[in-house]
LUMTI-804895 format. One record per atom (N, C-alpha, C, O, CB): residue in three letters; x, y, z; atom name; chain. Coordinates in nm, 2 decimals. Atoms other than C-alpha are relative to their C-alpha. Glycine has a CB too. Example, Ala and Ser with C-alpha at 12.3 -4.5 7.8 and 13.67 -1.06 7.14 Angstrom:
BEGIN
residu	X	Y	Z	atome	chaine
ALA	0.09	-0.12	0.00	N	A
ALA	1.23	-0.45	0.78	CA	A
ALA	0.09	0.12	0.00	C	A
ALA	0.19	0.12	0.07	O	A
ALA	-0.10	0.00	0.12	CB	A
SER	-0.09	-0.11	0.00	N	A
SER	1.37	-0.11	0.71	CA	A
SER	-0.08	0.11	0.08	C	A
SER	-0.03	0.22	0.09	O	A
SER	0.04	0.05	-0.14	CB	A
This chain:
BEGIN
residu	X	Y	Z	atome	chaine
UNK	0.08	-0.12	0.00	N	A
UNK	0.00	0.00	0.00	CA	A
UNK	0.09	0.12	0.00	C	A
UNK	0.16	0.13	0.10	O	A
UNK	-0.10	0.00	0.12	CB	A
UNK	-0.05	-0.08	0.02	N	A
UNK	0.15	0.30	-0.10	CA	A
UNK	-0.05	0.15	0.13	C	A
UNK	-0.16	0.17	0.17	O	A
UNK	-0.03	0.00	-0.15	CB	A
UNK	0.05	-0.09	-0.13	N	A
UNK	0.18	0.62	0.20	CA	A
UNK	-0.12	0.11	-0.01	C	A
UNK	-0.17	0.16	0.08	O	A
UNK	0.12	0.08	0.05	CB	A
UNK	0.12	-0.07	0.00	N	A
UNK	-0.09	0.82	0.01	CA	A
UNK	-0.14	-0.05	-0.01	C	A
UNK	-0.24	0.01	0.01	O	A
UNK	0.00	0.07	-0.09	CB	A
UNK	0.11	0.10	-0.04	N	A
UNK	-0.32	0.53	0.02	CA	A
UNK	-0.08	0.02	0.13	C	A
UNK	-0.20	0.00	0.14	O	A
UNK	0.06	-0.13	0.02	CB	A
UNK	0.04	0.00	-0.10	N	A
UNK	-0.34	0.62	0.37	CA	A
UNK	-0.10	0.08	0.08	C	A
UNK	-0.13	0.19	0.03	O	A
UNK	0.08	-0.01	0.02	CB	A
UNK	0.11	-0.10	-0.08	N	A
UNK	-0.57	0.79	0.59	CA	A
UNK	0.03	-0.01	0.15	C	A
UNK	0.00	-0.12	0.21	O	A
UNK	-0.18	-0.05	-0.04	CB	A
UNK	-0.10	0.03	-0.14	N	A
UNK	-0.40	0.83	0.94	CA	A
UNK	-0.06	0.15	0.08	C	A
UNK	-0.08	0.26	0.05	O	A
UNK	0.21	-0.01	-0.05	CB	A
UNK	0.06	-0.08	-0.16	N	A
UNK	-0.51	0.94	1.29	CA	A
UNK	0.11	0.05	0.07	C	A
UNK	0.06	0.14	0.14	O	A
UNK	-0.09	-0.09	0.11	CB	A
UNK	-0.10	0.00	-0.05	N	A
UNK	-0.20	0.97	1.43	CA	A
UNK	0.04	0.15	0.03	C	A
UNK	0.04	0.24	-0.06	O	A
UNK	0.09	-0.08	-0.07	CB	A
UNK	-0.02	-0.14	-0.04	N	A
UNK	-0.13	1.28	1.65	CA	A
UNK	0.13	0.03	-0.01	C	A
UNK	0.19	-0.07	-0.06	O	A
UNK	-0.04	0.03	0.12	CB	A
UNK	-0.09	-0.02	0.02	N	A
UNK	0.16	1.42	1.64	CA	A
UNK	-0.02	0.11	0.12	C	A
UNK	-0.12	0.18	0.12	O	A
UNK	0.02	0.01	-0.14	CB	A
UNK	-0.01	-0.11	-0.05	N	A
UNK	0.30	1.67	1.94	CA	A
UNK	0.02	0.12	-0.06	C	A
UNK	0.06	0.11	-0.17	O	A
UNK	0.07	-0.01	0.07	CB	A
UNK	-0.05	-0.09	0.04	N	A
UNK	0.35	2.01	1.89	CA	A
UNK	0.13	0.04	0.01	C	A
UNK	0.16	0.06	0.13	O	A
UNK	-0.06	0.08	0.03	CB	A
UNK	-0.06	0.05	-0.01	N	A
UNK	0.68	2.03	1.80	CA	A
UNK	0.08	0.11	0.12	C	A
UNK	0.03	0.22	0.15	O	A
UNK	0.02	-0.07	-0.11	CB	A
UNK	-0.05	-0.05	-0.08	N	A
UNK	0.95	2.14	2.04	CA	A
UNK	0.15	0.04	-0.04	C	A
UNK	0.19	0.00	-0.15	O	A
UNK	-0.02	-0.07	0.09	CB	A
UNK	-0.16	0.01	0.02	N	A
UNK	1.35	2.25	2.06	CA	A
UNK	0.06	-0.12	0.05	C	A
UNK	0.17	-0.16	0.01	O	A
UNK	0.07	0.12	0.07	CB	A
UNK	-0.09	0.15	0.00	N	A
UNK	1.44	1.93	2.17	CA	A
UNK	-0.07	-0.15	-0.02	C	A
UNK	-0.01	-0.25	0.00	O	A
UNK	0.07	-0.02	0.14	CB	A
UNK	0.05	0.08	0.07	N	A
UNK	1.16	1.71	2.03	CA	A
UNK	-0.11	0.09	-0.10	C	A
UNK	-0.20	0.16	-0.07	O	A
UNK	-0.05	-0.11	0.09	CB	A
UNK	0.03	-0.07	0.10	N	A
UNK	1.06	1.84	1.72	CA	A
UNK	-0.07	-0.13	-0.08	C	A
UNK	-0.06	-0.25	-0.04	O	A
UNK	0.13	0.08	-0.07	CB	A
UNK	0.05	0.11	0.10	N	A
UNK	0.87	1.67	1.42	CA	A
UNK	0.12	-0.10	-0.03	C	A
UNK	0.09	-0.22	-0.01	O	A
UNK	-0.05	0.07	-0.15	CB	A
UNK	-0.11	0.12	0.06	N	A
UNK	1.20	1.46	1.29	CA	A
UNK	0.03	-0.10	0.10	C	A
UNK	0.07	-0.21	0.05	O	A
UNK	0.15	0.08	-0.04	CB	A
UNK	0.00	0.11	-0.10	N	A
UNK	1.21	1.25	1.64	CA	A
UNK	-0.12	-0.06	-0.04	C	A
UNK	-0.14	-0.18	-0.07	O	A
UNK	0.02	0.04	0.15	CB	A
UNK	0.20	0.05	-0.04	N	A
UNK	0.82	1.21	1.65	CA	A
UNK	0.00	-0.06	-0.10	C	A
UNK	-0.01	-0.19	-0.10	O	A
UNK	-0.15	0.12	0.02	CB	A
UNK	0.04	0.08	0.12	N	A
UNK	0.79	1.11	1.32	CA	A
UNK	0.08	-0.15	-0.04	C	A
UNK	0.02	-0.24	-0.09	O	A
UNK	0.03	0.10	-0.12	CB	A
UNK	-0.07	0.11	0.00	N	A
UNK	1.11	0.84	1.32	CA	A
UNK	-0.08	-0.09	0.11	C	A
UNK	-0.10	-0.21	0.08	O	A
UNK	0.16	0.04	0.03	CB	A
UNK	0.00	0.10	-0.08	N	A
UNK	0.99	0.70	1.65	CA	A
UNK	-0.15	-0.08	-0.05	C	A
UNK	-0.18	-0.19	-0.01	O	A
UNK	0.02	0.05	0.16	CB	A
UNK	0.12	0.05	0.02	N	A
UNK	0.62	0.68	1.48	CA	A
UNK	0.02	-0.17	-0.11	C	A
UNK	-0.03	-0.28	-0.09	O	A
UNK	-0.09	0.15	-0.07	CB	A
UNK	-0.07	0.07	0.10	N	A
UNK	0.81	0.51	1.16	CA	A
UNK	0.03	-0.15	0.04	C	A
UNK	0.04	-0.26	-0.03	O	A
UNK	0.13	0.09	-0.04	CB	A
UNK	-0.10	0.15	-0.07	N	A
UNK	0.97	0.24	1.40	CA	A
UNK	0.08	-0.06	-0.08	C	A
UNK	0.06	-0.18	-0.09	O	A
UNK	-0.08	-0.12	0.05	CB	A
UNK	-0.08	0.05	0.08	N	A
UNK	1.25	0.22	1.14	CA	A
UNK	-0.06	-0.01	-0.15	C	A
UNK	0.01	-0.04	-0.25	O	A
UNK	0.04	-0.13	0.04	CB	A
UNK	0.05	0.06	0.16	N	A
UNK	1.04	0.18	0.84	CA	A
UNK	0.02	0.16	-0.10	C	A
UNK	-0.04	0.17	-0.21	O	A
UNK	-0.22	-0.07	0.00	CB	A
UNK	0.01	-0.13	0.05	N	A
UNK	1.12	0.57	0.74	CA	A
UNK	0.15	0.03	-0.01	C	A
UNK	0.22	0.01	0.08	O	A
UNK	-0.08	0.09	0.09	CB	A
UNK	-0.12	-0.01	-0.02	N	A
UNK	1.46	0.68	0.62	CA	A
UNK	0.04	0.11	-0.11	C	A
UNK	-0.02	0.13	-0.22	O	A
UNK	0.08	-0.13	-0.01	CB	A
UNK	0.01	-0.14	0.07	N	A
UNK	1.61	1.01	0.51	CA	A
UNK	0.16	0.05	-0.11	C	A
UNK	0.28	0.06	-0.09	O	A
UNK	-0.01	0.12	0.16	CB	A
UNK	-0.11	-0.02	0.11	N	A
UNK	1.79	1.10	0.18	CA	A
UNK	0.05	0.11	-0.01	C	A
UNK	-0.02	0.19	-0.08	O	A
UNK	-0.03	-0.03	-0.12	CB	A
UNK	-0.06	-0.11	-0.01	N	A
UNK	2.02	1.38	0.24	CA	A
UNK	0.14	0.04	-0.11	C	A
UNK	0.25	-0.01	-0.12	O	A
UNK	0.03	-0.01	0.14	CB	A
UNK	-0.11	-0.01	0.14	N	A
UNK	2.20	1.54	-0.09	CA	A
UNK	0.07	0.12	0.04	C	A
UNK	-0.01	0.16	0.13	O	A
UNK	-0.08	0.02	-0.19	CB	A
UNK	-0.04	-0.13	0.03	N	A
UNK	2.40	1.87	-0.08	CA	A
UNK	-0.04	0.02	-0.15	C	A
UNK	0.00	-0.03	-0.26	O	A
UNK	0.17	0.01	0.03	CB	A
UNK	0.05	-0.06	0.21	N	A
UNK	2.24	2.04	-0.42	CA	A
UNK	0.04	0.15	-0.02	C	A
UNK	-0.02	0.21	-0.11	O	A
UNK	-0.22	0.02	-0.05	CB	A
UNK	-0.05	-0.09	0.02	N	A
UNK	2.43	2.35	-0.38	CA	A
UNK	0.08	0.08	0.09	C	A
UNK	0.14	0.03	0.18	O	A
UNK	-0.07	0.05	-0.04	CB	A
UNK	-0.03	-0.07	-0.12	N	A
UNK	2.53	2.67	-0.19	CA	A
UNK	0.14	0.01	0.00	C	A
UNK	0.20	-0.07	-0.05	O	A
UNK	-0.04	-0.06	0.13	CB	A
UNK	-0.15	-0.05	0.00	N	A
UNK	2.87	2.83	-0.13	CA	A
UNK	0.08	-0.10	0.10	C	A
UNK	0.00	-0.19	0.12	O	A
UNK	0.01	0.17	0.05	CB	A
UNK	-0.04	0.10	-0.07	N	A
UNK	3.09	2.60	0.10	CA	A
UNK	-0.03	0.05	0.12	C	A
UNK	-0.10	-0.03	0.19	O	A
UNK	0.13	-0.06	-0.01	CB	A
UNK	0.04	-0.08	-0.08	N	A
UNK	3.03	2.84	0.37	CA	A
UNK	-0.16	-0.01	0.03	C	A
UNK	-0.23	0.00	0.14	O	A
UNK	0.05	0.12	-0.04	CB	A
UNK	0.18	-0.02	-0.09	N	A
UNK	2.66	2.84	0.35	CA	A
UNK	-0.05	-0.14	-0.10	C	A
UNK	-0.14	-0.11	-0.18	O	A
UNK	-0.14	0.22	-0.05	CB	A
UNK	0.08	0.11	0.04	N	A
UNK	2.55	2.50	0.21	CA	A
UNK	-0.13	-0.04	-0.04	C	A
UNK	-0.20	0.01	0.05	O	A
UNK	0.02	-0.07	0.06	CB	A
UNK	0.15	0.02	0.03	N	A
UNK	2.20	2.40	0.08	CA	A
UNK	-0.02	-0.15	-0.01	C	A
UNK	0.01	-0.21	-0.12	O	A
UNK	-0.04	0.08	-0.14	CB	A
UNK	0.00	0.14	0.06	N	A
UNK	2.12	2.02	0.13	CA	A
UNK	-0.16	-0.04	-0.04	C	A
UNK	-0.25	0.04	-0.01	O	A
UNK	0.06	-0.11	0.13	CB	A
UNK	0.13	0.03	0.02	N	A
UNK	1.80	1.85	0.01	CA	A
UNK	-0.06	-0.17	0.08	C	A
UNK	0.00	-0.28	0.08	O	A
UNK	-0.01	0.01	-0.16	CB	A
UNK	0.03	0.16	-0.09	N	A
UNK	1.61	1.55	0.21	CA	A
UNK	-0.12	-0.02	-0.07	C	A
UNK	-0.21	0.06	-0.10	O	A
UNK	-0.03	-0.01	0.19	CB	A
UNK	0.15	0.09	0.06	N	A
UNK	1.35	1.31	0.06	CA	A
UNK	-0.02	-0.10	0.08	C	A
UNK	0.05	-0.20	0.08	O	A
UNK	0.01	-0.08	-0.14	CB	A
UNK	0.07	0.16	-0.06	N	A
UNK	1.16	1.07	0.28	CA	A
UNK	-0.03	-0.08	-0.05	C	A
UNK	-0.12	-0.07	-0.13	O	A
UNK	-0.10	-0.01	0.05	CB	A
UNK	0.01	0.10	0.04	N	A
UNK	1.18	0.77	0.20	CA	A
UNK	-0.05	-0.16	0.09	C	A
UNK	0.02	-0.23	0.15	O	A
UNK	0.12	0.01	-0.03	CB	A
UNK	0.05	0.05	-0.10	N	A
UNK	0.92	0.53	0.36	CA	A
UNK	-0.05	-0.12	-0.09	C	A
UNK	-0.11	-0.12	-0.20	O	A
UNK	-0.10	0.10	0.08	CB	A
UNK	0.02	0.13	0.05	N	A
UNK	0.90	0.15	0.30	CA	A
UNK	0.05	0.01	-0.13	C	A
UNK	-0.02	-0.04	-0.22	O	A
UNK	-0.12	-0.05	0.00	CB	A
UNK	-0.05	0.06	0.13	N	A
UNK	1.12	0.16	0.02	CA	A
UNK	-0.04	0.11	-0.10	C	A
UNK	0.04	0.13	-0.20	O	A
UNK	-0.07	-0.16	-0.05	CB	A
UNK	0.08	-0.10	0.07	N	A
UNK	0.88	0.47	-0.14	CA	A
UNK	0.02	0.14	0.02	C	A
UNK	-0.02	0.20	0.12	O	A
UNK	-0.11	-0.02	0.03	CB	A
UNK	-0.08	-0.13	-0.02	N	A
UNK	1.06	0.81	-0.22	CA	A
UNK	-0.17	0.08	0.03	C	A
UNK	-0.28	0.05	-0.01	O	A
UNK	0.11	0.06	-0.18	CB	A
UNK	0.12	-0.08	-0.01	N	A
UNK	0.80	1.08	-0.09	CA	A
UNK	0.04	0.09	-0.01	C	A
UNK	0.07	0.17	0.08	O	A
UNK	-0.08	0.00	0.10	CB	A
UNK	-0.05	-0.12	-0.02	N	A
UNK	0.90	1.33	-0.25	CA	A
UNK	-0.12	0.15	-0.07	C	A
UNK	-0.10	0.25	-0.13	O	A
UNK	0.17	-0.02	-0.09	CB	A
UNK	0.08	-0.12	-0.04	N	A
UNK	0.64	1.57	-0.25	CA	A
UNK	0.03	0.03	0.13	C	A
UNK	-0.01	0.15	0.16	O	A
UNK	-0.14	-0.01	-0.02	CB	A
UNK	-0.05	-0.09	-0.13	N	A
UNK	0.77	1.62	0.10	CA	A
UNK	0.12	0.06	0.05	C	A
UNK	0.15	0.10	0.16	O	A
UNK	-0.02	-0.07	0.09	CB	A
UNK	-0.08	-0.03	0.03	N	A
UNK	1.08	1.71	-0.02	CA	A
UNK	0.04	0.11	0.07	C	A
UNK	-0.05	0.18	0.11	O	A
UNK	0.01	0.00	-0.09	CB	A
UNK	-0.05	-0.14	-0.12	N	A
UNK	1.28	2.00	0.20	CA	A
UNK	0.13	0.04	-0.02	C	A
UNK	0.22	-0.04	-0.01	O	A
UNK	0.01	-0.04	0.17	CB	A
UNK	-0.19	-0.07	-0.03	N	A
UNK	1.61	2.23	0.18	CA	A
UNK	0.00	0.07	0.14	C	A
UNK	-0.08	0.11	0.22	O	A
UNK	0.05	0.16	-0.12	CB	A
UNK	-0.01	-0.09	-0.11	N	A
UNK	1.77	2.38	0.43	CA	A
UNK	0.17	0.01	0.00	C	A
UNK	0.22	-0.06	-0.09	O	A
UNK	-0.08	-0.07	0.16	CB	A
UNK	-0.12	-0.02	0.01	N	A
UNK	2.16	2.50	0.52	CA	A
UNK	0.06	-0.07	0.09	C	A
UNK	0.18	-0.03	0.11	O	A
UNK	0.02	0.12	0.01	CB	A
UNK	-0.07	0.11	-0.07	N	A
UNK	2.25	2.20	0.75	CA	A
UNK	-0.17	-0.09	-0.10	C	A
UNK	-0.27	-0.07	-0.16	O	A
UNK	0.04	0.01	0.23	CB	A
UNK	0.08	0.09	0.00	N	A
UNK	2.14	1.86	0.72	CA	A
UNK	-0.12	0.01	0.08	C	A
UNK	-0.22	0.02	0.01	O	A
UNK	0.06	-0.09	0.01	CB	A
UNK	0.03	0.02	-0.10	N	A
UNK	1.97	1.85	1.03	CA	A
UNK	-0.18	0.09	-0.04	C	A
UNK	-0.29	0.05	0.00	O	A
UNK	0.14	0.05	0.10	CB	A
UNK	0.08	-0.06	0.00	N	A
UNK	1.73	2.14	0.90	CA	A
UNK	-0.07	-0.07	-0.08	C	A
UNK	-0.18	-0.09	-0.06	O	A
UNK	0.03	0.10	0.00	CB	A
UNK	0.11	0.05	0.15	N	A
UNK	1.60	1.98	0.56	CA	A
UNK	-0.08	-0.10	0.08	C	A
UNK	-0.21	-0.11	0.09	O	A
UNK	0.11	-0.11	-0.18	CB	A
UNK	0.10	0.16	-0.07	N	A
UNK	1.52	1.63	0.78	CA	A
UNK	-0.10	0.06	0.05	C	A
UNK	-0.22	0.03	0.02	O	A
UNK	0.06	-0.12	0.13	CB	A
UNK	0.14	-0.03	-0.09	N	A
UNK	1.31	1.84	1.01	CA	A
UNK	-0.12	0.09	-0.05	C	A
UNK	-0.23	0.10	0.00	O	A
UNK	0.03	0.06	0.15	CB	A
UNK	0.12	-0.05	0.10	N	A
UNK	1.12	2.05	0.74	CA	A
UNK	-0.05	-0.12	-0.08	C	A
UNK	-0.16	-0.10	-0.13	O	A
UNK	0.04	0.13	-0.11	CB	A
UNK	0.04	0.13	0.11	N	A
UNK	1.08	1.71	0.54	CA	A
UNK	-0.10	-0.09	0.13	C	A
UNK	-0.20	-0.16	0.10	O	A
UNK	0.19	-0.12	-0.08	CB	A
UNK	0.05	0.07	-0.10	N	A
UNK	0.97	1.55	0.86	CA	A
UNK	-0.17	0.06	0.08	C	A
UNK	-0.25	-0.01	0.14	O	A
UNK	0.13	0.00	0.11	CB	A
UNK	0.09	-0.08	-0.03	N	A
UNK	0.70	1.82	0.94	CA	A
UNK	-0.08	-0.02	-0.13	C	A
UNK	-0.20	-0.05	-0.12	O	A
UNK	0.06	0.15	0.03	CB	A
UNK	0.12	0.01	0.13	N	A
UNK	0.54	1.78	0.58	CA	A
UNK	-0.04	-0.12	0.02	C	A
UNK	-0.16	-0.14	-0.02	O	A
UNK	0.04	0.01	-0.17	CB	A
UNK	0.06	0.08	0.01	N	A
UNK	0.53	1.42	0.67	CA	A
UNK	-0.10	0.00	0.12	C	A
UNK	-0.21	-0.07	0.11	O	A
UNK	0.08	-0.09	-0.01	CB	A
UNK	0.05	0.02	-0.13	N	A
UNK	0.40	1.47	1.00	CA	A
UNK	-0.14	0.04	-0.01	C	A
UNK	-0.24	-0.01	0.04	O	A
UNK	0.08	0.08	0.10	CB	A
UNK	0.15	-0.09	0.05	N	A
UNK	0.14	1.70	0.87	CA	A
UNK	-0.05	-0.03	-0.11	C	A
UNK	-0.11	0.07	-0.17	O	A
UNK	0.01	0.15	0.00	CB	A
UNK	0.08	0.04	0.11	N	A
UNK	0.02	1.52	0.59	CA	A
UNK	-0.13	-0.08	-0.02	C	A
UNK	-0.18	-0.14	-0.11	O	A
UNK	0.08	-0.06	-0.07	CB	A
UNK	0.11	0.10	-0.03	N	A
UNK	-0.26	1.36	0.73	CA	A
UNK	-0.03	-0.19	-0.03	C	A
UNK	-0.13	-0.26	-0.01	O	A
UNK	-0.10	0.08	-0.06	CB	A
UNK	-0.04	0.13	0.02	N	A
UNK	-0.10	1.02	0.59	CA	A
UNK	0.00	-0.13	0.12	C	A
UNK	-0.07	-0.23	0.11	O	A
UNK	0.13	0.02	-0.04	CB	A
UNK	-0.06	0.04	-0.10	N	A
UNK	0.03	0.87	0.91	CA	A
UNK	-0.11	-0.07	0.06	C	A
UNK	-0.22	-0.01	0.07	O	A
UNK	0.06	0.10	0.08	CB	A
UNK	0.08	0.07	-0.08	N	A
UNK	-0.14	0.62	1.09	CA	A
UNK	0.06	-0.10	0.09	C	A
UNK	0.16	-0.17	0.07	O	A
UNK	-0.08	-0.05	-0.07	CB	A
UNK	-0.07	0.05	-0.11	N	A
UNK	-0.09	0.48	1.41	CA	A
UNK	0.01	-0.14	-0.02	C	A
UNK	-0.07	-0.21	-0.07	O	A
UNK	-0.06	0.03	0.12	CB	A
UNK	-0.01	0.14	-0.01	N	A
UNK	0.07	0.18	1.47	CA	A
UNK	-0.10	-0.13	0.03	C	A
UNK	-0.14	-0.23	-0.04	O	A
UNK	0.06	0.00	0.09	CB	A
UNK	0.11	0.11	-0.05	N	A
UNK	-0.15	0.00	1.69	CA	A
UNK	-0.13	-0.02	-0.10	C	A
UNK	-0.13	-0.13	-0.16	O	A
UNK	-0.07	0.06	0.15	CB	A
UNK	0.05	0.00	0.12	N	A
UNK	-0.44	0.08	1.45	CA	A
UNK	0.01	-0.08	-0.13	C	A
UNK	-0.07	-0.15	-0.19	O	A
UNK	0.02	0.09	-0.02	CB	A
UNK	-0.03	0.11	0.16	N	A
UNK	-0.26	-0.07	1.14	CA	A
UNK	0.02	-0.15	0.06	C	A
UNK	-0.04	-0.24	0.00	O	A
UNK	0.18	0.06	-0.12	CB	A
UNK	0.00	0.11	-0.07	N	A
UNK	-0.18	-0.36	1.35	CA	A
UNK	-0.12	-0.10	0.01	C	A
UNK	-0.13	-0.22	-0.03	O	A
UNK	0.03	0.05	0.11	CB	A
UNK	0.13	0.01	-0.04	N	A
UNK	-0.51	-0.41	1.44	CA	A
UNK	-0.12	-0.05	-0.12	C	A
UNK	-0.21	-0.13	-0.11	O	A
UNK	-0.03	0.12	0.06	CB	A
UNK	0.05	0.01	0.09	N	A
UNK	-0.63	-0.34	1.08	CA	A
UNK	0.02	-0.17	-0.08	C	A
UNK	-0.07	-0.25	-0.13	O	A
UNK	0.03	0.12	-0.05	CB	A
UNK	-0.09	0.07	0.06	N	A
UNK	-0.36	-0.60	0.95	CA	A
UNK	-0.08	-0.18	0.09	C	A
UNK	-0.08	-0.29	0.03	O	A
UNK	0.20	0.08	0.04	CB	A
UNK	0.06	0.12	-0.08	N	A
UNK	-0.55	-0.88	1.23	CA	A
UNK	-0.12	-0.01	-0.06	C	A
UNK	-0.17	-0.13	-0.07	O	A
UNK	-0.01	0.01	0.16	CB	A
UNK	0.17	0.04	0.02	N	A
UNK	-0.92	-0.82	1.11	CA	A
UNK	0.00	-0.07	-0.17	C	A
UNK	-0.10	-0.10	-0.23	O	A
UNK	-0.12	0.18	0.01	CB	A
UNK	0.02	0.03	0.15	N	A
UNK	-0.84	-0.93	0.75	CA	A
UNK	0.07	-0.18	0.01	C	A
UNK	0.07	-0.24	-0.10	O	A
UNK	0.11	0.12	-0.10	CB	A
């Protein structure tokens, strides 16, 4: 099932300076989410990288993100996933995955 297939309840905190969307969203993922980080430009001094989520194997890149560290692209890429109304909770899919 592809991640726009989905229809997901899954809350998400608001995020914080030391848990922000890019934790919340990995620990939601439980590994199944992984982040493609390119340098696509920028002077060496001020860098520009780009991150594509990559979830079950499936580039999502409509949630695509820059930023001037790594660190920043993941957590704007991590925020579009977070907030894409995709996401659905574990337990839930679990649950769904037993009634069939």
């Amino acid at each position: 099932m592809s991640f726009f297939d989905r229809t997901g309840q899954h809350q998400f905190r608001p995020p914080t300076s030391v848990w922000g969307y890019l934790p919340q969203v990995n620990e939601w993922a439980c590994g199944t989410i992984y982040w493609r980080v390119t340098r696509v430009g920028g002077e060496d001094h001020i860098p520009v990288f780009e991150c594509v989520p990559i979830w079950n194997g499936e580039p999502l890149e409509q949630f695509t993100a820059l930023g001037h560290r790594k660190k920043a692209a993941m957590e704007s890429a991590a925020e579009a996933v977070a907030l894409s109304g995709h996401c659905v909770s574990i337990f839930r899919e679990v649950v769904a995955q037993c009634d069939h």
